[in-house]
Backbone as CSV, one residue per row, in Angstrom:
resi,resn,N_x,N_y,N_z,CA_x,CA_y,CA_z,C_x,C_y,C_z
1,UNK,0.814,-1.219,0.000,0.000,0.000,0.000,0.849,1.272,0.000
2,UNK,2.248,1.017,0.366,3.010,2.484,0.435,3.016,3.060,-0.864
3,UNK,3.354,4.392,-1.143,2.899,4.946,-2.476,1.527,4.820,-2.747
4,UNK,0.285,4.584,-2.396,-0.649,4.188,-3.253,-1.534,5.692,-2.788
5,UNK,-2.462,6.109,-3.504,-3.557,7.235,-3.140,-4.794,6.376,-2.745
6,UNK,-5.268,6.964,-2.042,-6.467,6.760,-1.023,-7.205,8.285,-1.210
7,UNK,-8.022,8.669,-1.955,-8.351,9.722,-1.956,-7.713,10.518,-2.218
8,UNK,-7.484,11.987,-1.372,-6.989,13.338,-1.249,-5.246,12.426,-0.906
9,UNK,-5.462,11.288,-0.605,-3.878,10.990,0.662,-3.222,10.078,0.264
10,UNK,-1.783,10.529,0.245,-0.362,8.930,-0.647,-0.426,8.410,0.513
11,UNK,-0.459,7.371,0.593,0.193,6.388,1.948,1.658,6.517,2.150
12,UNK,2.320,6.898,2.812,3.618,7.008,2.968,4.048,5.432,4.357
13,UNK,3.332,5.156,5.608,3.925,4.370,5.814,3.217,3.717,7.076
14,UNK,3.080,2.454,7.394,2.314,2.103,8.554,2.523,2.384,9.704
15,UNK,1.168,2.510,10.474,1.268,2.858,11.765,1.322,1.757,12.821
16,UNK,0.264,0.593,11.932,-0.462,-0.150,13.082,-1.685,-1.078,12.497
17,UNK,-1.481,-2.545,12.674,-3.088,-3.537,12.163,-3.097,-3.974,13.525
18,UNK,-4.546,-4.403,13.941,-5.112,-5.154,14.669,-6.045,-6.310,13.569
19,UNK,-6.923,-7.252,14.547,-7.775,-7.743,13.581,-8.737,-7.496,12.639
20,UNK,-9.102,-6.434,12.942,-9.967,-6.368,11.966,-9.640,-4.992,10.841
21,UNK,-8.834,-4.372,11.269,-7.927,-2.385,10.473,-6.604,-2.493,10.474
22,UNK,-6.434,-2.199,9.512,-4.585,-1.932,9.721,-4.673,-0.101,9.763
23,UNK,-3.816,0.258,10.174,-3.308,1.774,9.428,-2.428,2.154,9.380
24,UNK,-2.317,2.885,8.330,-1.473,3.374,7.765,-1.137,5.194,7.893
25,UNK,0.259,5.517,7.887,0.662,6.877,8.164,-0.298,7.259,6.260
26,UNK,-0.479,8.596,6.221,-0.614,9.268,5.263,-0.633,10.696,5.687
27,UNK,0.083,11.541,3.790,-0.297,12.595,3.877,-0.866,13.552,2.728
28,UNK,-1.148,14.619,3.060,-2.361,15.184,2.243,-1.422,16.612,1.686
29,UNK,-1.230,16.374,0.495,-0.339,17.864,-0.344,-0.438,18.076,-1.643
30,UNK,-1.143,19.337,-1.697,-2.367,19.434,-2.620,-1.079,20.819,-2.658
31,UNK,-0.084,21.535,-2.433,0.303,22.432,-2.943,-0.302,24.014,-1.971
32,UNK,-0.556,23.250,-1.221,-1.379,24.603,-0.368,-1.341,23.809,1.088
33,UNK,-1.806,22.758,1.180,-1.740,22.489,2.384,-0.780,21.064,2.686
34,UNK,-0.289,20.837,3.678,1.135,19.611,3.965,-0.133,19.021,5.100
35,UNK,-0.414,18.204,5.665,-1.105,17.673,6.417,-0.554,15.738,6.574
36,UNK,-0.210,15.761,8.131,0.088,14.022,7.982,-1.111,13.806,8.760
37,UNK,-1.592,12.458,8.345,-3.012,11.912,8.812,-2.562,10.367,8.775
38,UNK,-3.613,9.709,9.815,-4.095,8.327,10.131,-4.787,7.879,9.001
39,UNK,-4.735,6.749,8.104,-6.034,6.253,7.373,-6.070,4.633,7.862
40,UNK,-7.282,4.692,8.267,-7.584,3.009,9.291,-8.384,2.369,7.647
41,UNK,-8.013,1.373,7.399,-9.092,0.321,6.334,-8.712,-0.960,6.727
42,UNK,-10.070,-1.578,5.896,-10.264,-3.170,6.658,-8.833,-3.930,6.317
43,UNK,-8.883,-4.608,6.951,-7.811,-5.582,6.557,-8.353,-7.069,6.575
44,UNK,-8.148,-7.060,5.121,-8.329,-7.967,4.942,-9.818,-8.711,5.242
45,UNK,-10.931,-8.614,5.736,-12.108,-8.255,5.703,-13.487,-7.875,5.379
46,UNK,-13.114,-7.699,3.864,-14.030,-6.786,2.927,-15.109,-7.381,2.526
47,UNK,-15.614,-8.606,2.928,-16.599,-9.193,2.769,-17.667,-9.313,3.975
48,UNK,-16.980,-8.789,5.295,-17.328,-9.229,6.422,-18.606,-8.053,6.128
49,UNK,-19.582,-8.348,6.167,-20.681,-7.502,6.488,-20.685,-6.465,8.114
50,UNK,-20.293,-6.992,8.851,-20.471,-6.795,10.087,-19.361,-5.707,10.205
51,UNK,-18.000,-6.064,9.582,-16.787,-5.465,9.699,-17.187,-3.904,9.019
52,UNK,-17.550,-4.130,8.125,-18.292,-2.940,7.180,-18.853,-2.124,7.588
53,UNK,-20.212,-2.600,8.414,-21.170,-1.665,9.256,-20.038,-0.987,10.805
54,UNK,-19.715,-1.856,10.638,-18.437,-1.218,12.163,-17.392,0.122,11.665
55,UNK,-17.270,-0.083,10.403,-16.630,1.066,9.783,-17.486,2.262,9.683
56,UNK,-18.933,2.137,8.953,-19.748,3.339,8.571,-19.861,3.712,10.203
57,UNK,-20.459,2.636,10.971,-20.556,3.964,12.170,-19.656,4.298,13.209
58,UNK,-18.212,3.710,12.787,-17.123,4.468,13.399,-17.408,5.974,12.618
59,UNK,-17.314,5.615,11.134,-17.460,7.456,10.791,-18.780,8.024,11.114
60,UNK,-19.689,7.654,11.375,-20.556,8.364,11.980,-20.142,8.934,13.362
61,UNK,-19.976,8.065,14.159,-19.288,8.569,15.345,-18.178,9.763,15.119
62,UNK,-17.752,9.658,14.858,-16.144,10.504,14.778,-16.938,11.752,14.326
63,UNK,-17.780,11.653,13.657,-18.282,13.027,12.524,-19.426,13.604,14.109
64,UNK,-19.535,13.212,14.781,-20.653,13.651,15.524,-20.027,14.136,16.655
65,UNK,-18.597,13.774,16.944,-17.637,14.351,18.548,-16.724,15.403,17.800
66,UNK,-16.552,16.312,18.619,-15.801,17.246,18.183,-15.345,17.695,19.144
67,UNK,-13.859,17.292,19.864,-13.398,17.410,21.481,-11.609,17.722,21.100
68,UNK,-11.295,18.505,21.621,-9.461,18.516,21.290,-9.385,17.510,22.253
69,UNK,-9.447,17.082,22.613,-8.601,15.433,23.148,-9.614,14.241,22.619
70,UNK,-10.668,14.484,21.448,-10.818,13.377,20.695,-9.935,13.306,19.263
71,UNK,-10.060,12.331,18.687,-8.905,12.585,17.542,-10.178,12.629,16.326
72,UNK,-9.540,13.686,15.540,-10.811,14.102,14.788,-11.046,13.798,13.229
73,UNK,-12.271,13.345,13.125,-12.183,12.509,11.744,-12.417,13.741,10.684
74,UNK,-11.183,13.630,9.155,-10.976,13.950,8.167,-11.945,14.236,7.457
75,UNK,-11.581,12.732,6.689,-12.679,12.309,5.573,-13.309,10.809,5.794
76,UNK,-13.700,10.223,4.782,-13.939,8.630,4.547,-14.713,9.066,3.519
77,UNK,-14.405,7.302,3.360,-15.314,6.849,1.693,-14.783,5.466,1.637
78,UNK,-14.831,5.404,0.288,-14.535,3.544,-0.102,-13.700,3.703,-1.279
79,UNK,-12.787,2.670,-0.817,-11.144,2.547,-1.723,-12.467,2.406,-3.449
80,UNK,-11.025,2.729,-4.663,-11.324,1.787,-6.277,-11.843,0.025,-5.765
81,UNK,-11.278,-0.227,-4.990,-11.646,-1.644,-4.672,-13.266,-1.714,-3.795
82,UNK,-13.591,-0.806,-3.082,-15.211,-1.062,-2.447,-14.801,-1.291,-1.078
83,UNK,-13.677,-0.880,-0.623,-13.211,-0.831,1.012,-13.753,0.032,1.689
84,UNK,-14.007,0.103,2.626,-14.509,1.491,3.520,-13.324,2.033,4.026
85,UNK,-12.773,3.050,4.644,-11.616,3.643,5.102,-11.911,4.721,6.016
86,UNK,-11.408,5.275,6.496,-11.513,6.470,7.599,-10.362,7.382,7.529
87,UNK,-10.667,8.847,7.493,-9.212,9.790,7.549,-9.048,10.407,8.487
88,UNK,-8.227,10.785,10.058,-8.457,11.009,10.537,-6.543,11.949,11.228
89,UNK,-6.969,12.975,12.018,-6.029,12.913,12.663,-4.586,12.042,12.987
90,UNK,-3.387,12.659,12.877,-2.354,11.836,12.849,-1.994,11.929,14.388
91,UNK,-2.295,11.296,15.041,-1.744,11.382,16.545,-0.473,10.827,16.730
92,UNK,0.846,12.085,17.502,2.301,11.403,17.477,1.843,11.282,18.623
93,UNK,1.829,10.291,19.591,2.076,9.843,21.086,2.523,8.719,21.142
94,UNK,2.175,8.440,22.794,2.362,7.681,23.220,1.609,7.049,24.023
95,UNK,1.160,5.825,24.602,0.114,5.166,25.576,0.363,6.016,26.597
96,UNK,-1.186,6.539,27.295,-0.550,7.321,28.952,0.247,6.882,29.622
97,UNK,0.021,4.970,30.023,0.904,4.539,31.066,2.115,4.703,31.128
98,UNK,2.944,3.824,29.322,4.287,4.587,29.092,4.898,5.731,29.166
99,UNK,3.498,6.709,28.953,3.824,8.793,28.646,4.570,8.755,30.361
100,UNK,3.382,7.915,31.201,3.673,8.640,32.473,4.816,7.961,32.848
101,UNK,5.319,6.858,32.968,6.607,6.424,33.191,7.707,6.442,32.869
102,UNK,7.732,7.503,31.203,8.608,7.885,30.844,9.104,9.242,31.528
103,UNK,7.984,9.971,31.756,8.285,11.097,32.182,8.377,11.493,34.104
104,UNK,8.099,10.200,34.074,8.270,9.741,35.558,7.713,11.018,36.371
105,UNK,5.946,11.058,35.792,5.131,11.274,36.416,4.965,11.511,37.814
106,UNK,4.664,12.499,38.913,4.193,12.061,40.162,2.831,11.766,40.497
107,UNK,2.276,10.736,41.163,0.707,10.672,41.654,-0.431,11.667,41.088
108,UNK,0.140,13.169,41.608,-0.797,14.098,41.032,-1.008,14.919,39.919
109,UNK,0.521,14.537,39.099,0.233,14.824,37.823,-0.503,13.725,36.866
110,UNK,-0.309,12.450,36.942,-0.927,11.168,36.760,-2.235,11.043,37.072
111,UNK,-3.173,12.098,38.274,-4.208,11.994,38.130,-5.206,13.619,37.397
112,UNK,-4.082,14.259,36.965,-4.477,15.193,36.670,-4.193,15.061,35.093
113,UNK,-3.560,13.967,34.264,-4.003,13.774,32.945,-4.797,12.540,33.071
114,UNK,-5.321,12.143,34.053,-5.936,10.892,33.956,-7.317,12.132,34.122
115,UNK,-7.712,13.350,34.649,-8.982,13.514,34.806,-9.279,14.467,33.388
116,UNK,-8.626,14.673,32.813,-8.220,15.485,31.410,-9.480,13.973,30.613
117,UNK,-8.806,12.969,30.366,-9.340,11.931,29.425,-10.979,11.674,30.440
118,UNK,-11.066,11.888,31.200,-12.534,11.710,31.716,-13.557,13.004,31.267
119,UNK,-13.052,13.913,30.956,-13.718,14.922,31.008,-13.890,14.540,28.758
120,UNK,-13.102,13.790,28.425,-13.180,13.454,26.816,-14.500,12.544,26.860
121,UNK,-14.006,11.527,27.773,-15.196,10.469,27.519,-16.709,11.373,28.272
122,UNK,-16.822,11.619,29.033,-17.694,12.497,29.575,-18.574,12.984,28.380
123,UNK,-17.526,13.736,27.628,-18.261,14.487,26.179,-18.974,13.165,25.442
124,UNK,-18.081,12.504,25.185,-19.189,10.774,24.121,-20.214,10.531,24.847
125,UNK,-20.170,10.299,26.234,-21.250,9.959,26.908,-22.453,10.987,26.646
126,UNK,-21.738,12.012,26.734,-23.476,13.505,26.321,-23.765,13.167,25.257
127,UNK,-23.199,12.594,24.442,-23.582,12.643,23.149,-23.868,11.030,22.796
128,UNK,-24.111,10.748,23.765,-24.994,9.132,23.404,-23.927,8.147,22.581
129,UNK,-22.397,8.474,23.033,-21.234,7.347,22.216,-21.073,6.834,23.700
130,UNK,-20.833,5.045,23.626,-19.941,4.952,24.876,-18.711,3.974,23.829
131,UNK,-17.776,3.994,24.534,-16.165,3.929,23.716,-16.234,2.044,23.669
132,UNK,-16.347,1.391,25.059,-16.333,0.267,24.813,-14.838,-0.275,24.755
133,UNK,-14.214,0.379,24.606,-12.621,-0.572,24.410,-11.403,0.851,25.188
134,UNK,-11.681,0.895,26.148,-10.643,2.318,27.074,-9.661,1.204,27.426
135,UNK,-8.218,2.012,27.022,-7.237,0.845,27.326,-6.213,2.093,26.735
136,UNK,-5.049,2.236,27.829,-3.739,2.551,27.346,-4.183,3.149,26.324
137,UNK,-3.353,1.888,25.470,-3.374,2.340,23.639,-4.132,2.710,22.916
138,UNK,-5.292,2.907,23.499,-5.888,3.885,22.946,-6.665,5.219,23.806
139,UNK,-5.632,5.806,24.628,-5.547,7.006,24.876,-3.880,7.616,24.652
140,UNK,-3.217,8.166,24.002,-2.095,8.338,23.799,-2.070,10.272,23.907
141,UNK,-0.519,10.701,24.384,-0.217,11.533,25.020,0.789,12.128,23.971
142,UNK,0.641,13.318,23.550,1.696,13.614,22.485,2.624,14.744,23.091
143,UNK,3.375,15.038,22.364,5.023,15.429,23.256,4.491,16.570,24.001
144,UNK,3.621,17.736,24.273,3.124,18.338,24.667,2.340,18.185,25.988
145,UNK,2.241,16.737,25.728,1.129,16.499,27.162,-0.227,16.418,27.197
146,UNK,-0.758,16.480,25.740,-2.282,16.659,25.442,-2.228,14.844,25.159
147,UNK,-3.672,15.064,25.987,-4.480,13.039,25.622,-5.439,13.608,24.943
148,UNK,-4.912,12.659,24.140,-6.131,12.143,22.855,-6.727,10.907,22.384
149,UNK,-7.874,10.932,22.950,-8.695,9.262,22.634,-8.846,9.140,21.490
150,UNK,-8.794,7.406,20.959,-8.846,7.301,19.901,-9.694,5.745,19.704
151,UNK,-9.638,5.329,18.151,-10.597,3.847,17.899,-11.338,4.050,18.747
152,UNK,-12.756,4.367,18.273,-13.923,4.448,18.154,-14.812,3.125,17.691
153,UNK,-13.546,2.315,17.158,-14.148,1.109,16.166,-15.048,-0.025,16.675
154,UNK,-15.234,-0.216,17.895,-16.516,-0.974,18.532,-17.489,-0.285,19.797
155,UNK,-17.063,1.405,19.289,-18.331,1.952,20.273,-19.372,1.567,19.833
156,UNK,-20.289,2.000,20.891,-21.634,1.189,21.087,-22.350,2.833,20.998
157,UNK,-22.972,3.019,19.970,-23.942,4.842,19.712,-25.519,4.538,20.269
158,UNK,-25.985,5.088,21.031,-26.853,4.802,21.822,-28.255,5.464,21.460
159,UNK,-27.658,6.792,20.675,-28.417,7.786,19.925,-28.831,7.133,18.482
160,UNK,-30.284,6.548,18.111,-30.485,5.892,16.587,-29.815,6.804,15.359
161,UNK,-29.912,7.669,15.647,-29.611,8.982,14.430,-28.561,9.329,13.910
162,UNK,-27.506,8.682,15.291,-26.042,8.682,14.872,-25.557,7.574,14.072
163,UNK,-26.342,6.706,14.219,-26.042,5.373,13.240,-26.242,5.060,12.317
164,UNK,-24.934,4.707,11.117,-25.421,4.556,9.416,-25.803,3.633,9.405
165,UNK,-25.638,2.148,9.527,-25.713,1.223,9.653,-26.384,0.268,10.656
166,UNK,-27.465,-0.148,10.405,-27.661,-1.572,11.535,-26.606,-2.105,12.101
167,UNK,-25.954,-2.429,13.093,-25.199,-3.713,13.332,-25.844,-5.036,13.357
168,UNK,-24.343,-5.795,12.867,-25.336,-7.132,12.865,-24.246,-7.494,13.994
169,UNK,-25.130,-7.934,14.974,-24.579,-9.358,16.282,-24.781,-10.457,16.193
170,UNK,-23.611,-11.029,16.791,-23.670,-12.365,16.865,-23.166,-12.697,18.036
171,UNK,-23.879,-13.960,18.611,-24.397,-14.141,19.950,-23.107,-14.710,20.793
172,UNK,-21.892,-15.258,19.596,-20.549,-15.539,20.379,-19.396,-14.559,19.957
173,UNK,-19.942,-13.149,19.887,-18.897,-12.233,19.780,-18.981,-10.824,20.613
174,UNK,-18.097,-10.939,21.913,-18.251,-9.893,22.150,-16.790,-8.878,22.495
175,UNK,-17.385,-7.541,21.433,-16.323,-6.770,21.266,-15.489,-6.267,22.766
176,UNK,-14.713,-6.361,22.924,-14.020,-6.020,23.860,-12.241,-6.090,24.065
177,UNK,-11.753,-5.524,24.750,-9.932,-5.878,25.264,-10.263,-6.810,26.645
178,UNK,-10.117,-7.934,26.641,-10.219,-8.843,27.624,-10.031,-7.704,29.169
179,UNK,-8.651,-7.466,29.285,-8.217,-6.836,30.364,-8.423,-5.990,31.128
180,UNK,-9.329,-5.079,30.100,-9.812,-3.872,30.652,-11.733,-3.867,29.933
181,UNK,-11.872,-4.977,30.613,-13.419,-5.081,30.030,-14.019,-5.203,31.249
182,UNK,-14.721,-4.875,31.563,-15.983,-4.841,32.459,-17.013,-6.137,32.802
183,UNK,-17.273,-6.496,33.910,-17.888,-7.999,34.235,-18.861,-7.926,33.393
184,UNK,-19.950,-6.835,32.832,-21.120,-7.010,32.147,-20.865,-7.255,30.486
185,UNK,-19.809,-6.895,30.515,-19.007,-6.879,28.895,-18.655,-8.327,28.855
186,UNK,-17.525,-9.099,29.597,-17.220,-10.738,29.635,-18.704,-11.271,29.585
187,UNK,-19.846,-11.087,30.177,-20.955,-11.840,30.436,-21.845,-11.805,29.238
188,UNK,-21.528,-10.679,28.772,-21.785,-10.372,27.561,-23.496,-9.824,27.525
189,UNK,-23.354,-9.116,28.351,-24.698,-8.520,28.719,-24.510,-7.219,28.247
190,UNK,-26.279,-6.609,28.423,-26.027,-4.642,27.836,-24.688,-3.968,28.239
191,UNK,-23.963,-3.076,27.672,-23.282,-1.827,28.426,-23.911,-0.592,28.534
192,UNK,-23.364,0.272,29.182,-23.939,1.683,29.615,-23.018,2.486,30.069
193,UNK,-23.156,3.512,30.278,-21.691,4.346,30.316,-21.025,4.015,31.644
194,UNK,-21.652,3.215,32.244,-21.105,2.798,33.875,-20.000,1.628,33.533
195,UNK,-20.041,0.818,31.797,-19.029,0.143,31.311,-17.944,0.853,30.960
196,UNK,-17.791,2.394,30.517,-16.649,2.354,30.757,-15.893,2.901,31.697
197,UNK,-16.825,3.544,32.958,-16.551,3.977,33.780,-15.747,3.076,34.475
198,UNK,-16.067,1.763,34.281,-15.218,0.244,34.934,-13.692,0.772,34.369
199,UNK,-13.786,0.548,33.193,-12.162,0.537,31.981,-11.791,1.508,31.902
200,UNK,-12.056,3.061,32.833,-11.108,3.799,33.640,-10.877,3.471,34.612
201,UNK,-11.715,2.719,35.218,-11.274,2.288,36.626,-9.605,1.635,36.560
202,UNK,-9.813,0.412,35.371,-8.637,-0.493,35.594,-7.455,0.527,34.685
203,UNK,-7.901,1.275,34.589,-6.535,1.848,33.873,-5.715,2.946,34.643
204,UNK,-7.072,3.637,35.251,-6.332,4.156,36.826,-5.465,3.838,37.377
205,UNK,-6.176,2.432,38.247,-5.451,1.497,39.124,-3.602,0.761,38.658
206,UNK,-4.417,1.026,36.736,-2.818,0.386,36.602,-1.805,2.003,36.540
207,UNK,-1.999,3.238,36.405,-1.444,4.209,36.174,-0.462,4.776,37.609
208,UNK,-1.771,4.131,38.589,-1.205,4.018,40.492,-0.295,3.104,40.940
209,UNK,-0.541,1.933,40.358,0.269,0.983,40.559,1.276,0.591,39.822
210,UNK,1.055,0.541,38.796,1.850,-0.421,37.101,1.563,-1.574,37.405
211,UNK,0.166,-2.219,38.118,-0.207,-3.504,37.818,-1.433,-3.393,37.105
212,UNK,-2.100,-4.429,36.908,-3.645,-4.396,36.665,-4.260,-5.052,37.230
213,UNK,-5.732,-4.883,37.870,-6.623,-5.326,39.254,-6.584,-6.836,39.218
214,UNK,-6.297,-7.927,38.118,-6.153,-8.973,37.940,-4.789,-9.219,37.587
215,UNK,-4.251,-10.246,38.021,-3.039,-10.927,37.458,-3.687,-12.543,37.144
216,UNK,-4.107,-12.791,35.908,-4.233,-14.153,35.457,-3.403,-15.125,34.398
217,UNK,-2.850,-16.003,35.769,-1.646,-17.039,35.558,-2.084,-17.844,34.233
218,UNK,-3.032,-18.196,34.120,-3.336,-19.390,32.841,-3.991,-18.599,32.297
219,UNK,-3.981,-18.972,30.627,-4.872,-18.121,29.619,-6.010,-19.493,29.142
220,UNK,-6.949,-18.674,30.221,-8.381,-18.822,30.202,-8.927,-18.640,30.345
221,UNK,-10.026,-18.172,29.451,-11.288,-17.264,29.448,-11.888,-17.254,30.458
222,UNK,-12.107,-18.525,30.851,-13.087,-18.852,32.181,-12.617,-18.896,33.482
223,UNK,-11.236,-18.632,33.689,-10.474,-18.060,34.836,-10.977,-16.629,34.650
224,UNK,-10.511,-16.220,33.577,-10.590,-14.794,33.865,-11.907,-14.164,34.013
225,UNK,-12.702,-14.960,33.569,-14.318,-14.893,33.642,-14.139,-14.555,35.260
226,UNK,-14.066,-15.259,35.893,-14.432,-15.539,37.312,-13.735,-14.449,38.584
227,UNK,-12.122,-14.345,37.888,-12.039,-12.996,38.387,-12.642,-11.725,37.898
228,UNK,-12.728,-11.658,37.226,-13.626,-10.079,36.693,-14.654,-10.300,37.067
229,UNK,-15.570,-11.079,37.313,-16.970,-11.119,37.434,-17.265,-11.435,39.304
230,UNK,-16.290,-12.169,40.000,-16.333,-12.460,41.308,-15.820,-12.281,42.319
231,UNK,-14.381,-11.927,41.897,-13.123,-11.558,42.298,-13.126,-10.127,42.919
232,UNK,-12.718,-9.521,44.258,-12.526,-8.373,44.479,-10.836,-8.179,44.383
233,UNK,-10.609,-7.143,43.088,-8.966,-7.071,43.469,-8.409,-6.281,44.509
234,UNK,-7.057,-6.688,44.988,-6.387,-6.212,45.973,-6.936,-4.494,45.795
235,UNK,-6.656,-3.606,47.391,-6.661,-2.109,46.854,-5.375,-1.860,46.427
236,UNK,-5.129,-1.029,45.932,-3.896,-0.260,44.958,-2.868,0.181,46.052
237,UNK,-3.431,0.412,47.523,-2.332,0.799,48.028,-1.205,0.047,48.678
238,UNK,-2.339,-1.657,48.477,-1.836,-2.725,49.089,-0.445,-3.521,48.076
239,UNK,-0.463,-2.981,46.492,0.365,-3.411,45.544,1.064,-2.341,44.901
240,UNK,1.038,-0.964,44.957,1.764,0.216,44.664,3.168,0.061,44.770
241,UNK,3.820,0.483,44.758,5.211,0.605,44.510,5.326,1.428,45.797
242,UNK,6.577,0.791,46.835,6.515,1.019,48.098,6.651,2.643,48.395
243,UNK,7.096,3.327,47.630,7.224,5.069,47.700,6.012,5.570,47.987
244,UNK,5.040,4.935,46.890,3.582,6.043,46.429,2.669,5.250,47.649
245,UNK,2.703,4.561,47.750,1.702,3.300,48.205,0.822,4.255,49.963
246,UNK,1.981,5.384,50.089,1.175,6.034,51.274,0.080,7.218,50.718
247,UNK,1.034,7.660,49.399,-0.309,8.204,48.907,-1.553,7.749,48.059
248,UNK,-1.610,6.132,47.946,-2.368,6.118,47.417,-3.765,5.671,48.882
249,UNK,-3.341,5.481,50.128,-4.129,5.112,50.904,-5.463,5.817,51.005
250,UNK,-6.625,5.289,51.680,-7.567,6.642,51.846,-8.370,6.698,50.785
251,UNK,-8.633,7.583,50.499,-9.465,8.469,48.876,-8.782,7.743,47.833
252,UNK,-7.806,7.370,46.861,-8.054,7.273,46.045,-7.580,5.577,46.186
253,UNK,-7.437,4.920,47.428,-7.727,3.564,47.390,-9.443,3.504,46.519
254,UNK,-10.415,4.395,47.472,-12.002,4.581,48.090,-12.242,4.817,46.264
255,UNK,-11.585,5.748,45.824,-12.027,6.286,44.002,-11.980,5.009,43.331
256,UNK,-10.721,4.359,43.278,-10.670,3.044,42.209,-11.390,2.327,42.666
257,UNK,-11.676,2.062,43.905,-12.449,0.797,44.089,-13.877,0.858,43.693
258,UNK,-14.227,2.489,43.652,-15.522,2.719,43.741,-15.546,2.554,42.138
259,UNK,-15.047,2.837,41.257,-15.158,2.578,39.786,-15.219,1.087,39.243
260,UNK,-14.195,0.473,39.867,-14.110,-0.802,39.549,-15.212,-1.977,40.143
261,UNK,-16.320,-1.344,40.856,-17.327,-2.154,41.434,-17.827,-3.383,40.678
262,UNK,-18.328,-4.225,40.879,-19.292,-5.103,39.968,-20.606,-4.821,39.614
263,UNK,-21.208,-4.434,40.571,-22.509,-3.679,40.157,-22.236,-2.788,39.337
264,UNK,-22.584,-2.445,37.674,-22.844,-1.077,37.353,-23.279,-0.269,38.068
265,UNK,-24.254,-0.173,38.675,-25.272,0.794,39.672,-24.202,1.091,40.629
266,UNK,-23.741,0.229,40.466,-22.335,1.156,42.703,-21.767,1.772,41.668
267,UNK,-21.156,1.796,40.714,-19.968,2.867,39.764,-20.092,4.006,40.241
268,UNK,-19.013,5.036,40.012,-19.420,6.522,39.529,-20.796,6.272,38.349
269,UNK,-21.569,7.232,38.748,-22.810,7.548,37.602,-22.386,8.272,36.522
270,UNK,-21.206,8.423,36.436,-20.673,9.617,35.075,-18.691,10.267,35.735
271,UNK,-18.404,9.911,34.416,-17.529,9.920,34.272,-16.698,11.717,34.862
272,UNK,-17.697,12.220,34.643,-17.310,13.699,35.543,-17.775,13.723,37.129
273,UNK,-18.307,12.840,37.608,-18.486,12.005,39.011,-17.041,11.627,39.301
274,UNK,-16.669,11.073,38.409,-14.914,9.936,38.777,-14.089,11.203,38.828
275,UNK,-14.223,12.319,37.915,-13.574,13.480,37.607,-13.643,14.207,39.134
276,UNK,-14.221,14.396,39.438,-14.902,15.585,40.223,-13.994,14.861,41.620
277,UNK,-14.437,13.789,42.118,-13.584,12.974,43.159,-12.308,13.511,42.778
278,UNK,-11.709,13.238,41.951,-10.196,13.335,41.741,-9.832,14.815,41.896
279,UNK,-10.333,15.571,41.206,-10.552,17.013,41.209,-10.031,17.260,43.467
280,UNK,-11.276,16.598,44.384,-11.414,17.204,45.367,-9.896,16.445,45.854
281,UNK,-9.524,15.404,45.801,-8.358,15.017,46.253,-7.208,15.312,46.044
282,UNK,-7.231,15.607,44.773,-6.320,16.739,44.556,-6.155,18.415,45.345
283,UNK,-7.286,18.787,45.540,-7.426,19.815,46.381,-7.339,19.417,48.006
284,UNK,-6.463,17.945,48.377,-7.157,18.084,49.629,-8.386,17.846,50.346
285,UNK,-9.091,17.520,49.484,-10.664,17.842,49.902,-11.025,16.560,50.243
286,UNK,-12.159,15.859,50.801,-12.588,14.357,50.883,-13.416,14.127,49.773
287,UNK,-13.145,12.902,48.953,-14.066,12.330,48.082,-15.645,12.462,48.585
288,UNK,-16.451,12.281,47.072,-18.027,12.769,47.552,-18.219,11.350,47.760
């Protein structure tokens, strides 16, 4: 694909495939404007009906948020071949967790770009997107310090109007990152924005600690079923790294745990709820 046009954009060079998108670096120079951009297309896929509809209302989505710490969609259309594609923002970062350990972060700067990306998802949530897949790699931190969420590609649009496409489901697939999925997500039941209020939870906890609320020894679904779904993990102050581990006691033991609940209903009710806590602890103040 390097050299090839995609629209307005040459492909100059890859970024990144998962299963179902690869992408590719591109840029846009028309003689007036230099622009480097993201272009996500199926890989390999192009028959998948399902894969297809996951594309149109990623661009629906993207076309409907408009947030400087969302990453903001270009263009789209469909390759000479009948591909769907997406143009979007070129984000240079890095995963928060790495951003923050590179820059060897303290506690309260770590929760003060961690409440930056709540106040992003906050915005999808007003607007009837929930993200569905919050994980690291896809919140990334560019040399500046700005987070920017990104893959949109198995949100769940809650709003009919935002959606091009029907999805089609199927009853043994459910979209998710194992690790940072939510007990109602493994069970494979509804989500609601209290799902991803969970998958800040665990990304918190790993940003406090550098662990994640589970450590599972064998790869199996149904182990891990059982911790996510039954399992209370250790608090954060009990596995922290022996320096921080006094500040994480107290309040923001009380914050992660309260996110990471099993009940949806115990969660924060909104992601500027999780915000707002962090906000007062940062000030000193006692969690609400």
């Amino acid at each position: 694909m390097i050299g090839k046009t995609i629209g307005a954009y040459r492909i100059v060079g890859h970024c990144g495939q998962g299963g179902m998108a690869v992408v590719y670096l591109g840029e846009q120079d028309d003689g007036q404007v230099h622009k480097r951009v993201a272009i996500k297309m199926v890989s390999g896929w192009g028959s998948n009906e399902a894969i297809r509809q996951g594309f149109f209302n990623e661009r629906q989505t993207l076309a409907a948020l408009d947030h400087p710490n969302i990453v903001k969609l270009l263009d789209g259309g469909d390759t000479d071949d009948g591909l769907p594609y997406l143009v979007m923002d070129f984000v240079d970062g890095v995963p928060i967790d790495k951003y923050c350990d590179l820059k060897r972060l303290s506690i309260p700067d770590r929760l003060e770009l961690f409440r930056t990306v709540c106040g992003a998802v906050q915005y999808a949530h007003d607007r009837a997107v929930i993200h569905r897949d919050l994980k690291p790699g896809n919140i990334l931190i560019t040399s500046d310090g700005t987070p920017r969420l990104l893959d949109f590609g198995i949100a769940k649009l809650l709003n009919p109007e935002f959606t091009q496409a029907p999805l089609v489901t199927q009853s043994d697939w459910r979209p998710m990152t194992p690790d940072y999925a939510s007990p109602e997500q493994v069970r494979g039941e509804t989500v609601t924005n209290a799902t991803d209020i969970y998958s800040l939870g665990v990304v918190l906890y790993e940003l406090l600690t550098g662990h994640r609320p589970y450590r599972v020894r064998l790869h199996s679904f149904s182990e891990f079923e059982r911790l996510v779904c039954e399992v209370e993990p250790e608090l954060p102050s009990s596995i922290g790294r022996t320096e921080v581990r006094r500040h994480l006691l107290g309040d923001l033991d009380a914050i992660v745990m309260k996110a990471l609940r099993k009940e949806p209903q115990q969660r924060y009710a909104s992601a500027q709820q999780l915000a707002d806590d962090i906000d007062r602890h940062l000030k000193g103040m006692p969690a609400d």
